[in-house]
N, C-alpha and C positions, 0 to 999 in steps of 0.2 A: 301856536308855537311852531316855529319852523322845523323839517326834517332834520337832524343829525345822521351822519353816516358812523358807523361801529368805530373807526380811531377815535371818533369827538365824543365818548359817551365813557362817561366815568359811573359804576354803580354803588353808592357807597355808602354801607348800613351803622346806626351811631349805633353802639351798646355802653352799658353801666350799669352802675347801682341805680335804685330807685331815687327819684329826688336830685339826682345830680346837674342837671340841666340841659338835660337831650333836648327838649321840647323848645327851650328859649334859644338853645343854638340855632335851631333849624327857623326861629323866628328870625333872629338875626340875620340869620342866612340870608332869607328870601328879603327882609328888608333891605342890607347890604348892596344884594344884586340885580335890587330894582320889581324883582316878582310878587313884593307885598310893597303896599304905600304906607304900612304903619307896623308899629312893633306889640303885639299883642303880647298880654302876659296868663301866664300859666293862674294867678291866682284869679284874674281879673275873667278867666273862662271864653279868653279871645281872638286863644292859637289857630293857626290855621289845622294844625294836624289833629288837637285836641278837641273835634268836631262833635266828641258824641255826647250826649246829656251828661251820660253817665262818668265820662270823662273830666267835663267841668263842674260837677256836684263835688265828686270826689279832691278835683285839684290832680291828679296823674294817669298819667297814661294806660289805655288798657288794651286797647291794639294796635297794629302797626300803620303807618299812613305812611301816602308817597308824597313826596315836593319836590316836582324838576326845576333845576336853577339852571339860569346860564349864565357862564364866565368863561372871561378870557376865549371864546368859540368855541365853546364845550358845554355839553347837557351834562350837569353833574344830576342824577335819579337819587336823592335822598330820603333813605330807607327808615325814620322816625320810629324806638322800639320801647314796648313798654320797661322798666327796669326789675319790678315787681317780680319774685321769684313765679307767682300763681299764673304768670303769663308768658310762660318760657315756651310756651308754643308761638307765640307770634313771632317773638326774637327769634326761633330756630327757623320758620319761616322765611323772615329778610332772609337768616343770613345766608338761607341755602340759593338765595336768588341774586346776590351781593359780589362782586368781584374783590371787593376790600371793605377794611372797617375805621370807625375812628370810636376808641376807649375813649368815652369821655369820663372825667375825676371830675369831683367838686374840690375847689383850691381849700377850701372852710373845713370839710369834713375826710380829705385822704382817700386812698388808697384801702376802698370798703370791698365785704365780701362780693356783690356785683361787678366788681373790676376785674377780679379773680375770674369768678362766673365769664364775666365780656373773652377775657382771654382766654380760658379752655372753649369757648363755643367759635373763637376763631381758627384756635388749632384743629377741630375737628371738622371745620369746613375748610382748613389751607388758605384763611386768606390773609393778607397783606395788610398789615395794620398801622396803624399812627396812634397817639394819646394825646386829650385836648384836655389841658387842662382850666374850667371854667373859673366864675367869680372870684378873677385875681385883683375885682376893685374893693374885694372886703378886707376889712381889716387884719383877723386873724389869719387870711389865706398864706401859707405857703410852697411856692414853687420848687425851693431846697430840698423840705423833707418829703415831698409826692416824688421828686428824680429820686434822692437815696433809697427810699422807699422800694419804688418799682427794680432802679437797681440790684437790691439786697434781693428781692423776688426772683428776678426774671434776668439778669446778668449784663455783661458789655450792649448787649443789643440794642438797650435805650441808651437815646443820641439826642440830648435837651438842642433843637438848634435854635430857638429864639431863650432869652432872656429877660425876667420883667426889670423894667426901671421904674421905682418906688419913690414916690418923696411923700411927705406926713401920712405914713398910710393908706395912698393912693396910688391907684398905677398909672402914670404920665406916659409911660414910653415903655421899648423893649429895644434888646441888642440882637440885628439879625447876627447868628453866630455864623453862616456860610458866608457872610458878607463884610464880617467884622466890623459892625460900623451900628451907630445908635440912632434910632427912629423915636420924637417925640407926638403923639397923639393931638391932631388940630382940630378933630372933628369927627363927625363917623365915617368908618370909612376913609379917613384922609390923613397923613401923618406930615413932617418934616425931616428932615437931620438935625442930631443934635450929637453933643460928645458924648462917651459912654463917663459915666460918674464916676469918681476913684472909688466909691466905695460897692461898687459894681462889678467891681475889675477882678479880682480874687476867684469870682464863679463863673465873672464871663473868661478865662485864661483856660479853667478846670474845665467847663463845658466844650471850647471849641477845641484842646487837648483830644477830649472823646471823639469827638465827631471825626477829623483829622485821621484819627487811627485807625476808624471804623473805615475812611475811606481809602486810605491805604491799602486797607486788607482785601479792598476788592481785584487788585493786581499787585504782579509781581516789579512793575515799573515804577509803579507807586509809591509800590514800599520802599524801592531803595531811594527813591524822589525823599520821600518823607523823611529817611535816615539822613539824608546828606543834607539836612534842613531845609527845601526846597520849598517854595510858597506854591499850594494850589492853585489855579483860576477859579471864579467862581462857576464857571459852566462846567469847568471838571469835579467839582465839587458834587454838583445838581445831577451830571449824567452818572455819575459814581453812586450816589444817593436810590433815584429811581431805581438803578441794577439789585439794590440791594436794600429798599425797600420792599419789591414786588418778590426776591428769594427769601425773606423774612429775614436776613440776617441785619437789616437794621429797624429799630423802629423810633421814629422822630418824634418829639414830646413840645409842642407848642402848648401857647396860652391864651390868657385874654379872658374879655368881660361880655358876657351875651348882653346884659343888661343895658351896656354903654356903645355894646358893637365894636368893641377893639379886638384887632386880632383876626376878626374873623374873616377879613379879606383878605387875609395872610393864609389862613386853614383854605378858604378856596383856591387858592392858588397853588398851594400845596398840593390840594386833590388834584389837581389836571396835570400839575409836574410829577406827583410823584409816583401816580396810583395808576392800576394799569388799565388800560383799554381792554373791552370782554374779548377780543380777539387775542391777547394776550395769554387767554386764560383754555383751558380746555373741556369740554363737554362732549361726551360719549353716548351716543343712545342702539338700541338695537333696530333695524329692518326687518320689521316682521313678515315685510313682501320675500325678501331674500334669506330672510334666516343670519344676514352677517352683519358688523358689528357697521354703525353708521357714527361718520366722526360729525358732527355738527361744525365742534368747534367756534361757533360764533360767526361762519362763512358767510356773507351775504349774498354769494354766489352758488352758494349749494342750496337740494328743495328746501323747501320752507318748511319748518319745525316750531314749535313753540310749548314750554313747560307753566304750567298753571299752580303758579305757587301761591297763592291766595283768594280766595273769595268773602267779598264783602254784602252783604243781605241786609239792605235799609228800607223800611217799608215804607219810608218815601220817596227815596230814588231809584229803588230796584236793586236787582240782582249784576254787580260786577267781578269777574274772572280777572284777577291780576295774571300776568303772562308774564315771562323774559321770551324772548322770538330767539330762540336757539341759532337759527339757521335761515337763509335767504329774508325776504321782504315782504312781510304781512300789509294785505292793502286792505282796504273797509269794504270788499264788495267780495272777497276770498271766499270758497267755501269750502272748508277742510276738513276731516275725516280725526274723531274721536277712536281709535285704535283700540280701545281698554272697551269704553262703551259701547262699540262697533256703531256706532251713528257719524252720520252728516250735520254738522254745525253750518250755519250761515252765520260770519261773520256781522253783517252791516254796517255799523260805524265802530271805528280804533279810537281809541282816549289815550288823553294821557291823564291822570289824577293829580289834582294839589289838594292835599286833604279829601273834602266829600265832594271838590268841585271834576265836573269831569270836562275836557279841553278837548274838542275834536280836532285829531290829525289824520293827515290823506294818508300815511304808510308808516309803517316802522320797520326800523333795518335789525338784522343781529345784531344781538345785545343789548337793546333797547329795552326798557321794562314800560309796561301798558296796560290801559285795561279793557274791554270788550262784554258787556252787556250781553243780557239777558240770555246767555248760551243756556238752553235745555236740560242738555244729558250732563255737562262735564262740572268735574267738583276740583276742587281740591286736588292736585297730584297727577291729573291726569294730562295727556298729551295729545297735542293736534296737532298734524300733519295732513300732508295731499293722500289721494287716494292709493297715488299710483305707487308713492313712498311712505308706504305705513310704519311709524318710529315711535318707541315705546322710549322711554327716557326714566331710569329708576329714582322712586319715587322717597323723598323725605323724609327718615325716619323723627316720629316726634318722640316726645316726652309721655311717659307713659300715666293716666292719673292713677294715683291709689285713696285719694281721700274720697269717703263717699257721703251720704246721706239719704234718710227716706224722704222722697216729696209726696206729699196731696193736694188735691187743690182746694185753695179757700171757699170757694161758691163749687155747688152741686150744678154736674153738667157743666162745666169746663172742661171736661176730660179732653177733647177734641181738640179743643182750642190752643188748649198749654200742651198738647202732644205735636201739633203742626207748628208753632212759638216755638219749642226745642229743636226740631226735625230743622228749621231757618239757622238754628244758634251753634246746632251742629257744622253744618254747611260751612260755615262763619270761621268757626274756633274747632280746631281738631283736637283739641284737650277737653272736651267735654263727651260724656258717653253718659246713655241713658239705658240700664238692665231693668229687667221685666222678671222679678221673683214673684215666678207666680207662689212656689211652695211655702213663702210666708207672706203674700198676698200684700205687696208693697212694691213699690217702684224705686227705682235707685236712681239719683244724681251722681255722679265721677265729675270732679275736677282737681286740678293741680294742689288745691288749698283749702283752707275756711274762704278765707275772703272772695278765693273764685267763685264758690259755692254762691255766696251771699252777692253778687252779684250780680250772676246770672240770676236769681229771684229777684232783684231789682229793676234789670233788666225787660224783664219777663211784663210784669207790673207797669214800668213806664213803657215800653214800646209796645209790647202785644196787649195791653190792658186783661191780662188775666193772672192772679197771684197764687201763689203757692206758698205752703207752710213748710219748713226744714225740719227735720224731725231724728232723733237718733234712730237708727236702724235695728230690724230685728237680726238676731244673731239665729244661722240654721241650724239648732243642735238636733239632735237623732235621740231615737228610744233604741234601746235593747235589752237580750237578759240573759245572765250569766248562770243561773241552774237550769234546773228540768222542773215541771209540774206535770202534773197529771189529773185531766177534769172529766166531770159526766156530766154533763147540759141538756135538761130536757126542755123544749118546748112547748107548751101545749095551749092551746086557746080552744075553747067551745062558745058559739054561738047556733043560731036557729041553721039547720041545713048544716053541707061543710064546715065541719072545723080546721085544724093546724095541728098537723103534729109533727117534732122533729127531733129525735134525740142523736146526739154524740158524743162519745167518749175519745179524748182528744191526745197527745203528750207534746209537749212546749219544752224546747231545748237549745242553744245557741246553733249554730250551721257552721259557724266557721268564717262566713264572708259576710263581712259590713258594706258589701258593694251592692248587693243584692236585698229587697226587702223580706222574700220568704221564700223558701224551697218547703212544697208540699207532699207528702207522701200518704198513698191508704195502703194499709196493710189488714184489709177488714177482710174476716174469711167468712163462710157460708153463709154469704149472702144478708147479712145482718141489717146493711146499708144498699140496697141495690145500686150500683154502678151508673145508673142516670141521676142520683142526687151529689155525684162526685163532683163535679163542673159547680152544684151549688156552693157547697162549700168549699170550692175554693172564690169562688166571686165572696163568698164569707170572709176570704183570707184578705182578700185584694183590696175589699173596702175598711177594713180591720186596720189594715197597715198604713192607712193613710194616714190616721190621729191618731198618735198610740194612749193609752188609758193611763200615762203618768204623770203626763205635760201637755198632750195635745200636740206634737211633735211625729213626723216619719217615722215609723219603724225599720232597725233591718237588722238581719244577722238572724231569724229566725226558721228552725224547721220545725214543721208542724206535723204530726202524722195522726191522719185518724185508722183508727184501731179497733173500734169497735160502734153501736149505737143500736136504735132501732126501728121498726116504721108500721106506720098503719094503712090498711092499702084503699082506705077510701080518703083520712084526714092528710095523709104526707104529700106535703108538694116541695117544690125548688125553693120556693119563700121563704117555707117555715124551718129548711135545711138549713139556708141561708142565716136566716137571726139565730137558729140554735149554735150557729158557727162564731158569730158575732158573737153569742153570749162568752160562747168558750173560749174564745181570746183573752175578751176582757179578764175572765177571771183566772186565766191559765199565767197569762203574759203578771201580772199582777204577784202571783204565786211563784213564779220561778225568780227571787231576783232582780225587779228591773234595774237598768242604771240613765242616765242619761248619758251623750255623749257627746264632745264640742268639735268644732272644724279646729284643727290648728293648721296654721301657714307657716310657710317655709320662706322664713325671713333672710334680707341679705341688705346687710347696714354698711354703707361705704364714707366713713370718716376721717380727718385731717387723725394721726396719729396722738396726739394730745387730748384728743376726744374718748379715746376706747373705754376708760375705766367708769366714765360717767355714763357712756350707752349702755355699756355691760350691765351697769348695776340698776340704770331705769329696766332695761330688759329683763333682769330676773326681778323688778317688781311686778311688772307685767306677767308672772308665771312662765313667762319664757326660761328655753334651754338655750344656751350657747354652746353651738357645734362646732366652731371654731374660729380662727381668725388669719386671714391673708393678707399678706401687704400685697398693694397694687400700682405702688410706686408714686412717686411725688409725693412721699409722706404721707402716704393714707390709705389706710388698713382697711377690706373688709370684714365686715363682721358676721357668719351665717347661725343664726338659731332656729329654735321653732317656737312661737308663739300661739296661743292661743288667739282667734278672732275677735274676740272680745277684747283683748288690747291691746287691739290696731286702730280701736275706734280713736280720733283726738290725736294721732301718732305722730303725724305731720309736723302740726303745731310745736308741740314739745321736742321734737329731734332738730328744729330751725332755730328754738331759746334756748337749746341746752348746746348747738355748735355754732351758734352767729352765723345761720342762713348754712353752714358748708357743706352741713351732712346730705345725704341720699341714702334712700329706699327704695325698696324692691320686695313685692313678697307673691306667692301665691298658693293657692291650698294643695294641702301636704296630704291630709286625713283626718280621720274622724280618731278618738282618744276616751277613756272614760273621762267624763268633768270629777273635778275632785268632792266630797258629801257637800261642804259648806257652799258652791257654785250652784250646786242640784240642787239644794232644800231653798236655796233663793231664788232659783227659775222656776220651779213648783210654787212655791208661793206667790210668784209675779203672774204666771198662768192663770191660776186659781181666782187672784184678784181679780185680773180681765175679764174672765169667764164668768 
């Protein structure tokens, strides 16, 4: 693939609902403009982007892939995402690396909760959008009600400029609207003139009305051009269009059939006229040689920079660092300075990627996206630069997981295996995180959902051949006690020679702080306990408090005071100090009261306003508190309660079927709380069982 310089490079990431036909555009795509010799299909498992096993097992996408096309003298870098809520880290990915986007709709199923989703992830990166609307050769598909639709949503902004021309259910043509004039379909890729249909005429008036007005509003000459009935050109149209496409104040809504390939040479064409060049665009990083603000900008004349927005870990191709080159002109022989990592990377060879193939190029200019092999030290987020200009570039915030689960592994002695298989997967996917609870002796899985869960274990299974079992997790409830007891423990053992002897008179009392497992105190007078078996009993305390005697569960919140006891000056040692301390735990702690006690989290539910009475009221099934409720605009309240941990388990799932995918979560631990009796006498019991 030949060099492009930064004006010729268009970066342009598709988002949507799941299923809607990301994956077949970009087949089109690259068929259309010659990059692929044939049209692969999503079910048939023979996409270019839809590379991974795992991806054609299932039928949809589950990470992001690159496909450079070239049209018209331009590298259009298309950014393939999965739609799938549990993969919203790869989407946030692209789009942080994307100059613009295209909303793809499916013509069959509207204007779905992922369209929503595509548009707030483009407002929160600024970028420049279009909406394609796919499968306009099915039958039920309509163009009408996705324009009203988006309309009613999103306001004047959307500006339909093509129009489908239909005859028995079919789509034969389209009406360019900036063109005024009707295109009928002879082939892929290839159309005619033909007249626009009278029964055409009614939408196509209404639409190019829109557009007209939208371009008006870009000047003040315009507008009074427009009022005094004045006919646009079509190149005043197109440079009016771009102005105000790239400031988002319009956004263009074409169509077409990935299936048949209509349309689609119309969408590329679009991208190069309408979408902006990364030089366009602005990127800020800091100099950490100089301490002062470094503008990149996308300069191919300023040092060289480059931001590491993805990395991909195939254990049969290896380890590749997706990049955008910020700044100046990355060559395959560079060797650039990890800033964050404080290492020396050697570049060696530059790629560009189509799916999992990799294309070697001599250089890439700013703004170009690329990928570079087996770099060492750099992950995810991090940033390369020259030595001499060390430039930190801030780094992508994702999507945070909250669904968990315990993993083990299936064969004994995997441990290693499926811990190095994560540590890759990590690398990989920044929406997975793996915790180490030692205190209930299980490991935790974090991903975005159930299904991300379940297929990183499938994952795991086909590429690393080692499995693991999903398993509900233990919940870390705590012991404490809410009176006083008061015990006398004596020790004594006799056998041949030394014996054991150890007594203690103890009192068991709450302390006041549930942060702490025990505060110790001796108030023992004339010497009853000599002061070197003091240190025993409290290692008495320390191993006491680990498992407390009502669940097997942490201890805290207690003070201990010994008070009294007594000793034998050949039998008493530290040992026997020790288990008479243990003993008097157990039957002290036992005797005061005990309670058990659950983590509750400090929940924050952020739903579409129509949703609240039905969170509310799962959340006080849940034994949740509602603390109150905030609008936060666009129609959607959050919700802040406390919930207990125990049901957050599953939480995901039902907050996505009880808002159609809209809702969000947030939680984290708040504190510990007594459990209520009937929670306690069934954890007691579930313990008991185990044990």
């Amino acid at each position: 693939m030949k060099v492009y310089r930064t004006d010729e490079i268009r970066n342009v990431v598709l988002l949507g609902h799941g299923g809607c036909g990301k994956t077949s555009l970009v087949e089109a795509m690259a068929y259309v403009s010659g990059a692929s010799n044939r049209m692969g299909k999503v079910s048939d498992g023979n996409t270019i982007s839809d590379f991974d096993k795992e991806e054609q097992k299932r039928g949809f996408s589950i990470g992001t892939t690159l496909i450079p096309i070239e049209w018209e003298k331009a590298k259009i870098n298309v950014l393939d995402t999965p739609g799938y809520f549990d993969f919203v880290g790869e989407a946030e990915e692209a789009a942080s690396a994307a100059d613009a986007a295209i909303i793809v709709v499916s013509g069959k199923a509207g204007v779905e909760v992922g369209t929503e989703k595509a548009w707030e992830l483009c407002d929160k990166y600024n970028l420049p959008r279009m909406v394609y609307v796919t499968e306009m050769d099915v039958d039920d598909a309509s163009f009408r009600q996705i324009v009203e639709d988006l309309t009613e949503k999103y306001g004047k902004v959307i500006a339909p400029h093509f129009s489908p021309i239909r005859e028995n259910e079919k789509l034969v043509g389209y009406v360019n609207l900036i063109k005024n004039a009707g295109r009928k379909y002879t082939g892929i890729g290839t159309r005619e003139e033909c007249e626009i249909p009278d029964y055409c005429m009614e939408y196509v008036e209404n639409y190019r009305e829109k557009l007209l007005e939208s371009v008006a509003e870009t000047s003040d000459e315009f507008m009074d051009r427009y009022f005094e009935g004045d006919e646009f050109s079509v190149e005043e149209i197109r440079a009016a269009m771009r102005t105000e496409v790239m400031s988002g104040s319009i956004v263009p809504v074409a169509m077409g059939s990935n299936v048949q390939a209509q349309g689609v040479a119309n969408l590329l064409s679009d991208i190069v006229r309408f979408f902006p060049s990364p030089d366009c665009r602005e990127c800020i990083g800091i100099n950490r040689t100089t301490n002062e603000m470094f503008e990149a900008n996308y300069n191919f004349a300023a040092s060289k920079s480059a931001y590491v927005f993805k990395t991909m870990v195939d254990p049969f191709i290896g380890k590749y660092s997706f990049v955008k080159v910020c700044s100046g002109v990355l060559k395959g022989d560079d060797v650039l300075y990890n800033a964050g990592a404080e290492t020396e990377e050697k570049l060696g060879k530059i790629y560009t990627m189509c799916g999992n193939k990799p294309v070697e190029v001599s250089e890439m200019f700013a703004g170009d996206i690329g990928a570079i092999a087996k770099l060492s030290s750099t992950k995810t987020g991090d940033t390369l630069s020259t030595k001499a200009n060390q430039v930190l570039f801030g780094k992508t915030e994702y999507s945070k997981p909250y669904t968990y689960m315990k993993y083990s592994c299936k064969n004994k002695g995997d441990e290693d295996k499926v811990s190095q298989a994560l540590q890759r997967m990590m690398a990989e996917d920044v929406t997975i995180k793996v915790i180490n609870d030692s205190e209930n002796r299980q490991t935790l899985l974090y991903g975005m959902g159930d299904q991300h869960l379940e297929i990183i274990a499938s994952k795991l299974a086909a590429r690393y051949k080692c499995e693991i079992i999903l398993e509900t997790p233990k919940v870390a409830f705590r012991e404490t006690l809410k009176k006083n007891s008061d015990v006398d423990t004596k020790y004594k053992k006799q056998s041949g020679g030394h014996g054991q002897y150890g007594h203690v008179k103890m009192k068991f009392e709450p302390s006041g702080d549930l942060e702490t497992p025990f505060v110790f105190e001796e108030v023992v007078v004339g010497g009853a306990v000599p002061k070197n078996y003091f240190p025993a009993v409290e290692k008495g305390l320390q191993e006491s408090v680990l498992k407390g005697p009502l669940a097997g569960y942490p201890v805290v919140g207690v003070k201990a005071i010994l008070y009294d006891g007594s000793y034998h000056p050949v039998d008493s040692s530290e040992m026997a100090f020790k288990t008479a301390t243990i003993q008097a735990f157990k039957k002290g702690f036992m005797e005061a009261g005990p309670v058990l006690l659950e983590p509750i989290a400090s929940v924050k539910v952020t739903v579409p306003d129509d949703y609240t009475g039905d969170v509310m009221g799962d959340l006080n099934k849940r034994r949740g508190r509602v603390l109150g409720m905030n609008p936060v605009g666009g129609g959607r309240t959050a919700i802040e309660a406390d919930v207990p941990m125990t049901g957050m388990f599953g939480y995901c799932t039902v907050l996505r079927s009880m808002t159609g995918g809209r809702g969000t979560y947030e939680y984290e631990f708040a504190r510990y709380e007594q459990a209520p009796s009937d929670v306690q006498e069934a954890e007691i019991a579930k313990r008991a069982a185990e044990e």
